[in-house]
N, C-alpha and C positions, 0 to 999 in steps of 0.2 A: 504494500500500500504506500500512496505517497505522506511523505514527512516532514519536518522541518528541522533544520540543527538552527537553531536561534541563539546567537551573540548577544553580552551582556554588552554591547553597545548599540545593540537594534538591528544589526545584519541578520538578514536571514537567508538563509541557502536551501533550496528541495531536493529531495533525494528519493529513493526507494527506502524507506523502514522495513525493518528483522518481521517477519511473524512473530506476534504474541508479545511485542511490544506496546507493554500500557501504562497510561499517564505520564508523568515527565520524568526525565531520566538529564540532571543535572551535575556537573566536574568542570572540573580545570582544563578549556579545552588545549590541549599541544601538541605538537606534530612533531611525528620522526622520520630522518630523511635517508633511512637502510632502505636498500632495497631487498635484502633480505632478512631473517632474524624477527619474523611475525609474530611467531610464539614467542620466543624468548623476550621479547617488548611485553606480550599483554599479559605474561607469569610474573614477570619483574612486581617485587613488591613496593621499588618506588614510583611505581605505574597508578599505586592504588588513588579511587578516587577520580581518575584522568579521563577526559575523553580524547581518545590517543587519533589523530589522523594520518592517514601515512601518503607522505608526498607518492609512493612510486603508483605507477598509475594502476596495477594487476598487481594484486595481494592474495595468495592462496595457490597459488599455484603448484605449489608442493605439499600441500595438506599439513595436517597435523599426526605426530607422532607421538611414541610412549616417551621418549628420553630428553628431550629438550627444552622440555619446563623450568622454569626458574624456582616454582614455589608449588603446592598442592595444586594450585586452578588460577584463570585468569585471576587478575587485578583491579586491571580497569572498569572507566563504569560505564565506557560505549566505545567503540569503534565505527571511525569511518575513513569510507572509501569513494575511490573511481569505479574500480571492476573487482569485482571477486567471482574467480569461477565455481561453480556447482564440481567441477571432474579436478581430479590431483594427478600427481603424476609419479611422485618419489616412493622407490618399494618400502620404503620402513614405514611409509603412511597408513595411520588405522583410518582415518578421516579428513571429511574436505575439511577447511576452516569454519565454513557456515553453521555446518553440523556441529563441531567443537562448539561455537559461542549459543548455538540455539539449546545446548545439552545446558550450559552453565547457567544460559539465561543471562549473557550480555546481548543488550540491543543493539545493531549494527545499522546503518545506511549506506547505500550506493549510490551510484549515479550521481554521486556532490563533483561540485567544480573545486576538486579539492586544492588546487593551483592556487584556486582566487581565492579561497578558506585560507592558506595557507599569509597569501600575502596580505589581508587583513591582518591574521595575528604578525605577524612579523611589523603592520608599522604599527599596531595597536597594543601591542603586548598581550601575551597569556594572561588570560579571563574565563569566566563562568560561561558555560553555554548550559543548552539546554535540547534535549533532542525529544519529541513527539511528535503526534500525529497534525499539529498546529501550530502556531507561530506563537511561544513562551517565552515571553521575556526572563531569564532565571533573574535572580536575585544578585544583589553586588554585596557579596562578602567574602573571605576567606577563610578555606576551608581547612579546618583541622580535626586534630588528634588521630590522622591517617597511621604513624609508627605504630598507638595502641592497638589497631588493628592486626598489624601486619606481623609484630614483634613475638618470640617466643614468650611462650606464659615458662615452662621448663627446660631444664638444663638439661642437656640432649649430647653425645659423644661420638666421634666418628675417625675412623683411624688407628691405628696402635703403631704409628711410628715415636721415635726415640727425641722426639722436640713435642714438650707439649706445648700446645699454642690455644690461650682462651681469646674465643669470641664473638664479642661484647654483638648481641644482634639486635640492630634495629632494622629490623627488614631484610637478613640477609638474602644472597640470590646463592641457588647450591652449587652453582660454578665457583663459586668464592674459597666453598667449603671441600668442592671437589681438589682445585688446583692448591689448595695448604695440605691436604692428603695425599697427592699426588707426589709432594717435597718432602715422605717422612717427617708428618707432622702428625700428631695425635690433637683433636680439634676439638674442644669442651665450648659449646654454644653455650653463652652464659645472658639469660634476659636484661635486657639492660638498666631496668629497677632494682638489680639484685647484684649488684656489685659486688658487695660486703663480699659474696662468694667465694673472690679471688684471693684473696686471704687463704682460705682453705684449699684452695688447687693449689697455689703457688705454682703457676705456669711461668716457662720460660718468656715468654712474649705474648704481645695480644693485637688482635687485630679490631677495630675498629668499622663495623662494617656500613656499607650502604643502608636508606633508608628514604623515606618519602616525606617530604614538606619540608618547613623553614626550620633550618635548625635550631633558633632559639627558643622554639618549644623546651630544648631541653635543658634549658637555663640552671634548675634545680638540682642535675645531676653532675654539671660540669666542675665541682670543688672536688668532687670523690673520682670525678674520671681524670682528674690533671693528676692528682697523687701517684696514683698506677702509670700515666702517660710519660714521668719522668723519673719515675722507677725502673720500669722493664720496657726494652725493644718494643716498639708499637707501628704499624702500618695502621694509616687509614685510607679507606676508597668510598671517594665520592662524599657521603652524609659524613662518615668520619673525617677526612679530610677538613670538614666545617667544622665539626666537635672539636678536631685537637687545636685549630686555629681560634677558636672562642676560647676553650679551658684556659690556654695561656695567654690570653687579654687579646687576644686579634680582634676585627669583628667581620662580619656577614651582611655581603646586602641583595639581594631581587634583581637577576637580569630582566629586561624586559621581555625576552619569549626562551630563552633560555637555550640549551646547549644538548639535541638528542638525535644522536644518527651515529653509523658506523662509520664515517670518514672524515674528523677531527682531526686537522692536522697538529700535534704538539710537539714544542722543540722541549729537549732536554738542554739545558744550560750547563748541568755537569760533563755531558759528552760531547754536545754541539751537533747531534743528531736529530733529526725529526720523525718525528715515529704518526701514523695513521692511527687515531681512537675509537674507541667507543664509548660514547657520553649519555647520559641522561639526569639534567637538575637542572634546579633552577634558578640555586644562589651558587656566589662566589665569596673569597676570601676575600678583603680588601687588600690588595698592596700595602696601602700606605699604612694601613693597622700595624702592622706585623713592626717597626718600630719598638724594639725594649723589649721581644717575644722571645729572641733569640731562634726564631724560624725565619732562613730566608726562602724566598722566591727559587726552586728551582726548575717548573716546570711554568711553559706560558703556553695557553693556544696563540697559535701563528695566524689566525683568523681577525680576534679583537683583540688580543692582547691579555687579556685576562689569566690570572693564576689559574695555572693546573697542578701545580705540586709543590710541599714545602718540603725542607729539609732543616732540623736541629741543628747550629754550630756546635755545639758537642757532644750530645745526647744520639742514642739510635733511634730516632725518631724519623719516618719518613711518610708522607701523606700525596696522597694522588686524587683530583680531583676526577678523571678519568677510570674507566675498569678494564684493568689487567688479564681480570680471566679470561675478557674477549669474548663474550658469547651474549648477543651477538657481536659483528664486528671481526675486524683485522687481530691477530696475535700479537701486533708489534712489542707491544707493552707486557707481555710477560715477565719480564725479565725482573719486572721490578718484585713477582714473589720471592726471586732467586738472589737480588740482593738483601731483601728482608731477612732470608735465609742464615745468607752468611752475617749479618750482622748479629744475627743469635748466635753463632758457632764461633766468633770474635774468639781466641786463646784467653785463657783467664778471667772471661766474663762468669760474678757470680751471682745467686738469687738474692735479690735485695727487695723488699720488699715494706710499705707502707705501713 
């Protein structure tokens, strides 16, 4: 049936709506510009909440499988599109995509001029839409406590290599937890209201993981997450990335449509290389915060200039505003598990602890 995706600025766009699509289905509209990595965008738990649009014009075309998931089930609170076909084509596929979203009960659209969707928000900035069968104004406000959703309620273990590595999840994606497994790491998922925990693992290192909305949500926990963050070896990707640059007095501000697709280009400043990303957020670190932090700037997108990664002057502390595990997205960025890595196995590093 025909639809509307309605912008909290009054745009409105028609499309084909999902069957069994009813009342109003409201998020943060933002667009990803992978042309592949469908699944993996709409399991991503900093998805949550989103109505995700994907620039590439045919979406589905390799179905849906068992393995590729980021989380238990979609994220998102709608997707749209240009074309998605009914028929897939890849042998590991159990399903088209349509059938995956109409099983979860995400409402989807076709037939949007998702171009001109796309360039609205880009000079408008990510906002509220609203997707039914009518032209809804959503509401203008912003949307929270998305992490409580998405966050472990329990502490959950994966691995039995010889580095144990706590962590901290707000929203993690299981590529995260696959690729520290991967490195001979033993990996204690720890909720991130529950900190105190770490005390009691006493893990080698912690990682910091990705997560969904503004990081100063988590305002409350950043006094007990700085203590551990300049104790033990710590990676953060992406939401962490923001936490460990808040904990130690940085701050965090709102790009205008934000940073999500598999071909980011970032230079590393320690090697002088540019490496291909995979991004999805929506705030940034501020440069100029980082002043008296003792984290400088080591990673910039080569696009607008903006921080993508900090590094400790003398702590092991290393943060990437990008994700390394790559999925979806380029590999380039792996590497940075594999210096996390050796930054734990340092000669003579011992457990010190808060």
């Amino acid at each position: 049936m025909t639809g509307c995706l309605s912008l909290e600025n009054g745009t409105v766009f028609k499309g084909e709506l999902s069957p069994g699509c009813k009342g109003n289905v409201v998020g943060e509209i933002v667009f990803f510009t992978g042309m592949t990595g469908y699944q993996e965008v709409l399991t991503d738990p900093s998805y949550k909440d989103q109505i995700v649009v994907f620039t590439y014009p045919l979406i589905g075309q390799y179905g849906i499988n068992e393995s590729d998931s980021e989380s238990a089930g979609p994220q998102v609170k709608g997707v749209v599109m240009l074309h998605c076909p009914d028929v897939y084509s890849h042998y590991q596929a159990t399903s088209s995509l349509k059938e995956y979203l109409q099983k979860w009960k995400i409402p989807y659209m076709t037939g949007v001029d998702t171009r001109q969707v796309v360039k609205t928000i880009r000079e408008l900035g990510s906002q509220n839409a609203c997707m039914s069968a009518s032209a809804q104004i959503p509401p203008s406000h912003t949307l929270k406590g998305q992490i409580e959703q998405v966050a472990s309620a329990e502490v959950s273990r994966y691995g039995s290599g010889s580095i144990q590595v706590a962590l901290i999840d707000f929203g993690v994606k299981k590529s995260i937890i696959t690729s520290l497994v991967d490195m001979d790491c033993s990996v204690t998922v720890v909720p991130y209201d529950r900190l105190e925990l770490l005390q009691e693992l006493e893990p080698d290192a912690i990682v910091i993981s990705n997560g969904p909305g503004d990081p100063k949500e988590m305002g409350g926990i950043l006094p007990q997450l700085k203590e551990y963050i300049l104790t033990l070896p710590t990676l953060g990707i992406c939401l962490g990335h923001q936490l460990i640059a808040l904990a130690l007095a940085g701050n965090t501000r709102k790009l205008l449509f934000g940073h999500r697709g598999a071909n980011h280009p970032v230079i590393d400043h320690g090697t002088g290389r540019v490496y291909l990303t995979s991004q999805n957020h929506n705030y940034v670190v501020e440069d100029e915060s980082l002043k008296g932090t003792n984290l400088k700037p080591r990673f910039f997108n080569v696009n607008d200039g903006s921080v993508e990664g900090l590094q400790h002057e003398s702590k092991p502390i290393l943060s990437v505003q990008f994700h390394p595990e790559a999925r979806p997205g380029p590999e380039d960025a792996s590497y940075i598990f594999e210096e996390f890595y050796q930054s734990i196995k340092q000669p003579g590093r011992e457990k010190i602890y808060a």
